[in-house]
N, C-alpha and C positions, 0 to 999 in steps of 0.2 A: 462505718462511722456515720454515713447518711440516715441508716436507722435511729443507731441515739440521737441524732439530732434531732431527727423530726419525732420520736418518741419525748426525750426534752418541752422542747418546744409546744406539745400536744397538753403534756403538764400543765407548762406554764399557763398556757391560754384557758383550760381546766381551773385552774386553782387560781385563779385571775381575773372571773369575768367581765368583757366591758372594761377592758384597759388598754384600748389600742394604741396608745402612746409607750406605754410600760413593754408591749408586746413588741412593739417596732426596736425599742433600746434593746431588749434583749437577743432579739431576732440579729438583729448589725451585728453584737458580740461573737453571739454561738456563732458565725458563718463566720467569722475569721481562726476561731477556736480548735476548727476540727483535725488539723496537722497536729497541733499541739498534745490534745487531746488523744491521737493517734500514737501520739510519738510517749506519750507519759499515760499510761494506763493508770496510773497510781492515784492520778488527780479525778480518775472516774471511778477509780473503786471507793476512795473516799468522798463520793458526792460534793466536791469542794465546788464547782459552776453551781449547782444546786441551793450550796449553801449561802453561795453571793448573794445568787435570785433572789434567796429568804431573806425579808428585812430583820434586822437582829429585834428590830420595837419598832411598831407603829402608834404612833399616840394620836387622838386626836378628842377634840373638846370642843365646847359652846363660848362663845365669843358675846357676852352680850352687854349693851352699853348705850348711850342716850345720843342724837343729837342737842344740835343750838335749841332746838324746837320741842327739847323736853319728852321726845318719843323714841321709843325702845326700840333696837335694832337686835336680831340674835344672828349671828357668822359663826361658822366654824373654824376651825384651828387644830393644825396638824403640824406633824414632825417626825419628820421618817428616818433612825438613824438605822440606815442599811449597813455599815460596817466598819468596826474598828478595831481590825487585824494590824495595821500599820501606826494605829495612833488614834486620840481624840477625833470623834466624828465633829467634820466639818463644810459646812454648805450655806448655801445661802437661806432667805426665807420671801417668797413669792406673795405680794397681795395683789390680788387680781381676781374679780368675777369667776375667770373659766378654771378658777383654782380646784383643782379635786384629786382624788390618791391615784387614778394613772399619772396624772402629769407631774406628781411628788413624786410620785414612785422612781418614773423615768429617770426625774431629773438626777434622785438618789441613787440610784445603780451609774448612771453619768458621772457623777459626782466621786462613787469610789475610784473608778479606774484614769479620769481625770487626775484627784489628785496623789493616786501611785504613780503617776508621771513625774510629780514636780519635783521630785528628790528630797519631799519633806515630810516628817511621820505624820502625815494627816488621813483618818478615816475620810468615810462620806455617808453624808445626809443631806436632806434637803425639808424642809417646810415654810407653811406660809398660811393664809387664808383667802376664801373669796370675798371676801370687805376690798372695797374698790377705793383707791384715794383720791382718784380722781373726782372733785368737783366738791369736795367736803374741807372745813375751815382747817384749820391749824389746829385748833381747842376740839372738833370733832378727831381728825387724825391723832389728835394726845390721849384722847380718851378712848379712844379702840385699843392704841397701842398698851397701856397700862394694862386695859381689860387683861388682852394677850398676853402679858408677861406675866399676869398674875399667876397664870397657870402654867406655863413656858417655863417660868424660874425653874418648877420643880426638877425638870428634868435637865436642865445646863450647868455648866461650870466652865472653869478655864482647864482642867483636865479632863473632862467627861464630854463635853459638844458644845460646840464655839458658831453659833449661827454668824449669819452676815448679810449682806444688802443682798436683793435680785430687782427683779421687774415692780415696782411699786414700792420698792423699803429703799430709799435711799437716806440720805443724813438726816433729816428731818424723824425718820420714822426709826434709825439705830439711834438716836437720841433719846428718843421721847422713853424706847425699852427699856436702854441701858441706863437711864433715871431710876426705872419703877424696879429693874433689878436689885440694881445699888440700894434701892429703900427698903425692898422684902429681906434682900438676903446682909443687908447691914456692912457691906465689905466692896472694895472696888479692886475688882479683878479683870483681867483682860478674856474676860466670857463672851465679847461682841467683837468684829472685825470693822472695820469702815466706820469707825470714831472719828470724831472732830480731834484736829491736830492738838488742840490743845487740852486735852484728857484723853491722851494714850491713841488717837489714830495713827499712821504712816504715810508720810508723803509717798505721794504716784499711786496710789492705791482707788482712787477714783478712775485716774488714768491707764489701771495696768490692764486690762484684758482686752482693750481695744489697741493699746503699745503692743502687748504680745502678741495678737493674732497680724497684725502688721511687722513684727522681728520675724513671725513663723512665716510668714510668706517670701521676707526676704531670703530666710535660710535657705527655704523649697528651691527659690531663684538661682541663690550660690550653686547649685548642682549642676547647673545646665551654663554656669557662664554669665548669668546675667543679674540686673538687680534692678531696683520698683523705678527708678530715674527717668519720665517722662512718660510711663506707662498711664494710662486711661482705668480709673476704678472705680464702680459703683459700691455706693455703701446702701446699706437698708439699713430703718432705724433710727431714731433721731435722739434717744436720749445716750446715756455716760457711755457706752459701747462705742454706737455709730458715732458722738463726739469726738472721740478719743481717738478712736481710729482714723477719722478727717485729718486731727492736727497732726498725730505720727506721720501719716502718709504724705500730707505736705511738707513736713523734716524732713524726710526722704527723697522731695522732687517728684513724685507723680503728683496725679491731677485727678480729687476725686470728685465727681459729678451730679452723684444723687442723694435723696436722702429720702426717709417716708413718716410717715405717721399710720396711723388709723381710717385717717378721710383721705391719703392717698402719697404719691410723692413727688417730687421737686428733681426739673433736670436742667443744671447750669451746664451748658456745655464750655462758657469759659472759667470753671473750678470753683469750685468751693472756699477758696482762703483763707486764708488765717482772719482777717479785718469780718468777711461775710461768715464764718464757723462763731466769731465773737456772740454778733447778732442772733446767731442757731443759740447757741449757749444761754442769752437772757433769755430768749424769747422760750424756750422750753424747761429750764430750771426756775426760771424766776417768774414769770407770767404764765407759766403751766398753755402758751397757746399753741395752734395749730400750724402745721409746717408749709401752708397753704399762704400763711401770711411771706416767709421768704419770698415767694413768685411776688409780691405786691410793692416788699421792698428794692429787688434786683430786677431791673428791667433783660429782658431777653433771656430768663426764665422760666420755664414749662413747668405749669403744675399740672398734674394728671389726680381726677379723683378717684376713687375706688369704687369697680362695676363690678357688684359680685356675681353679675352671667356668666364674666368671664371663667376659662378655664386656666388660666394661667394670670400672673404679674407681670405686666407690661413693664413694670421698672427692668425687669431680666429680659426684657427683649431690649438691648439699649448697644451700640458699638463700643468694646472697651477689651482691655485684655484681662484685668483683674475685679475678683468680686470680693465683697466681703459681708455677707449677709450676716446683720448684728442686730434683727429686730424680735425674731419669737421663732416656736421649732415648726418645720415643716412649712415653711413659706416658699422654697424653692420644689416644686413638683415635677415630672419626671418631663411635662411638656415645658419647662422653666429652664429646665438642665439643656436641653435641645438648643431651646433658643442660646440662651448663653456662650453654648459652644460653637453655633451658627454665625453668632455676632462676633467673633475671635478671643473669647474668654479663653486662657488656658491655664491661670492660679485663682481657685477656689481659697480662701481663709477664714475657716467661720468663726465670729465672733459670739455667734449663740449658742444656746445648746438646741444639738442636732435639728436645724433648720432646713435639712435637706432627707425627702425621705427616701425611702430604701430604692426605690426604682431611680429619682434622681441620682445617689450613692453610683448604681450602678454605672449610669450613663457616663457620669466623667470615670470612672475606675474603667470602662471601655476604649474612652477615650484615649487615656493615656495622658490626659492631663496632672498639673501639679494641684494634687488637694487634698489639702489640710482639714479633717476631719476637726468638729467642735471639744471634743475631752484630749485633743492634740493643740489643737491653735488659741485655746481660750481656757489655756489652763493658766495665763499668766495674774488673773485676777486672784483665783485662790491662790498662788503661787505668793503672791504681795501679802493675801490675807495672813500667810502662813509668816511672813515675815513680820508683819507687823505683829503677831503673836510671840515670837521670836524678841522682837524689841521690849511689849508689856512682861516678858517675865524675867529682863536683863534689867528694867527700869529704865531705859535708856531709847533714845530717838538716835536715827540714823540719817544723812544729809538726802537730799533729794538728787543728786548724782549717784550717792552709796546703793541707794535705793534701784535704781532706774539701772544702774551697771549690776545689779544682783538679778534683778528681774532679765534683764537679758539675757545673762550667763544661762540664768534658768530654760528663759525658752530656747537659747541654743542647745543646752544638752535635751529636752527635748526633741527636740529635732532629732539629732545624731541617734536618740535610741532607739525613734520610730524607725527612721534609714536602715539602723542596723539590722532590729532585728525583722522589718521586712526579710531584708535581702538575707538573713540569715534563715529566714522561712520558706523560700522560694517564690517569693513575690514583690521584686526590689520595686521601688517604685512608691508601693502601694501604704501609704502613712495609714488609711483603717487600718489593716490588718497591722503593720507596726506598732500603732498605738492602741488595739485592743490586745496583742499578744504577751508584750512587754510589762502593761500594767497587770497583767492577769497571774502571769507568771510571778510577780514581787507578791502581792497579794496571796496568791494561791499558797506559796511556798513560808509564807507566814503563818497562815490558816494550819500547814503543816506542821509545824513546828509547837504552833500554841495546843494542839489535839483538838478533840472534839468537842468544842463549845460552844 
């Protein structure tokens, strides 16, 4: 079995050049795969891992559109629907500079077995562009986004592939689309996820992935007897993720202490608050500023700025038991994991996708800590989206209790199927391997049934 792996594997990076993000997702998979694998010959006779890897469509286009200033800008635009064995492909869309098809890609293969966890017929894809939103007007951000959708529409619908917010598309930027949709294709259909409440969004759905990666760590806790009540958490990240997960975790009674940006991050060692998260909230949804200013407003705050000598994140050298890194992937390195677990870290919850890489992976999986892998712990975001999709084709809006008690339920079972079928693999404990097994096998066994297409 170590040869087809590494024979796999050889493929992939072959037919993949220069996609060390794509190669690192795939790589975490295949190595929880191989019992499986082992154990069902059938899924290797029929190249079904193979087939995942292979995106069903990769699309991608020219993005081109003016500023305020009358001059031409040309971005690209992409859309990876990697697979819809289970349902309509659905993911988010990423605008960001470092936007390119490894890190679609990733996020795409993340994205399917993500949400084959959440109990709802949802494929996965992922797209975005490297057009930056940062620093550009309103009227510029509307006019990218139209650009984008002119050529996006082609391939979406409310049955075919349902994008959604990620890193730079938030309500402003699912607005602006879901206009230019609505006017090309003439009909208002629940084709976008993370709408305004009052045209078809879902309450808690801003707040779900940063709630559920904070329910997933309490489940982790239930195992052992304990739960989040006074415990010490750093967060990374400062926009809807790390918010969200601030406010859950102070519902809950712990104390979370950090937060980051770009230029670096912020340590209140007396918490974070509800009154002091308010302030995080305008200050980086509404004045788009920097997390640097919190240290200016709360006296006896440490800001630390960011020294790219270094070889590590000082925010993870910080004393606390729980982390929850909610800011971009691979922020936790394998000297990050060290520290962490030196500092008495022992529940990992990632609110990103895969922000810890494989060498860190290992570290805590050594360890023996509780940790919650990203397409396990942050599956409650598309979990919402999936509801709210749910509500756009009943016609009908759900109360923000209804909501928030669904999403839970969610990431409880969750939880239970990673637990299981670890322990049903021979690796109790170990949520990777539960939650790449579990998803692999719904999937896989769909993929079976639909034949070869």
């Amino acid at each position: 079995m170590r040869d087809y792996v590494a024979e796999l594997m050889g493929e992939v990076k072959a037919k993949n050049p220069a996609e060390p993000e794509f190669h690192q997702a795939v790589q975490e998979v295949v190595d929880s795969l191989s019992v499986v694998l082992e154990q069902h010959p059938e899924y290797r006779h029929e190249k079904i891992l193979q087939r995942i890897i292979e995106p069903e469509r990769v699309i991608m286009f020219r993005v081109p559109w003016r500023d305020d200033q009358g001059n031409l800008h040309v971005n690209r635009g992409f859309r990876i629907q990697m697979n819809s064995a289970i349902g309509p492909y659905k993911g988010g869309m990423r605008f960001h500079p470092t936007v390119n098809l490894s890190i679609l890609k990733f996020l795409a293969f993340e994205q399917v077995f993500k949400n084959a966890l959440t109990t709802l017929p949802m494929g996965g894809a992922k797209g975005g562009s490297d057009f930056d939103p940062k620093g550009k007007t309103d009227f510029e951000v509307m006019r990218f986004c139209q650009a984008f959708m002119c050529e996006l529409f082609r391939h979406i619908g409310p049955d075919t592939d349902v994008p959604a917010g990620d890193i730079g598309v938030g309500a402003r930027e699912i607005g602006f689309m879901f206009g230019m949709y609505k006017r090309l294709k003439n009909e208002f259909t629940g084709v976008m996820t993370g709408k305004g409440l009052t045209w078809g969004g879902s309450v808690i759905r801003p707040e779900a992935t940063g709630y559920g990666a904070v329910y997933f760590a309490e489940e982790m806790l239930k195992t052992r007897k304990e739960d989040l009540k006074g415990k010490i958490a750093l967060v990374s990240g400062s926009g809807n993720v790390a918010q969200y997960t601030v406010e859950k975790l102070n519902s809950l009674g712990a104390k979370p202490v950090t937060l980051s940006d770009s230029t670096g991050f912020i340590y209140d060692e007396d918490g974070i608050t509800r009154e002091k998260l308010a302030f995080v909230m305008e200050l980086k949804n509404v004045r788009r500023g920097r997390i640097s200013e919190y240290a200016d407003k709360f006296k006896g705050t440490v800001f630390t700025p960011v020294d790219p000598t270094l070889d590590h994140n000082p925010l993870w050298n910080t004393k606390a038991q729980c982390a929850f890194p909610s800011a971009t992937q691979n922020e936790i390195n394998e000297k990050d994991a060290d520290n962490l677990l030196k500092n008495g870290v022992y529940v990992v919850s990632e609110g990103a996708n895969m922000p810890t890489t494989i060498e860190g992976v290992h570290r805590f999986l050594q360890a023996g800590i509780l940790y919650g892998p990203g397409k396990a712990a942050n599956a409650g975001g598309v979990a919402t989206s999936g509801l709210e999709m749910a509500q756009n084709s009943m016609r009908i809006s759900w109360t923000r209790e209804e909501v928030d008690a669904r999403l839970y339920k969610i990431m409880k079972s969750i939880h239970a199927v990673c637990d299981r079928t670890a322990e049903k693999y021979g690796t109790p404990g170990n949520y990777v391997n539960g939650a790449n097994i579990a998803s692999f096998l719904k999937v896989a066994n769909a993929m079976m049934d639909q034949g070869l297409v």
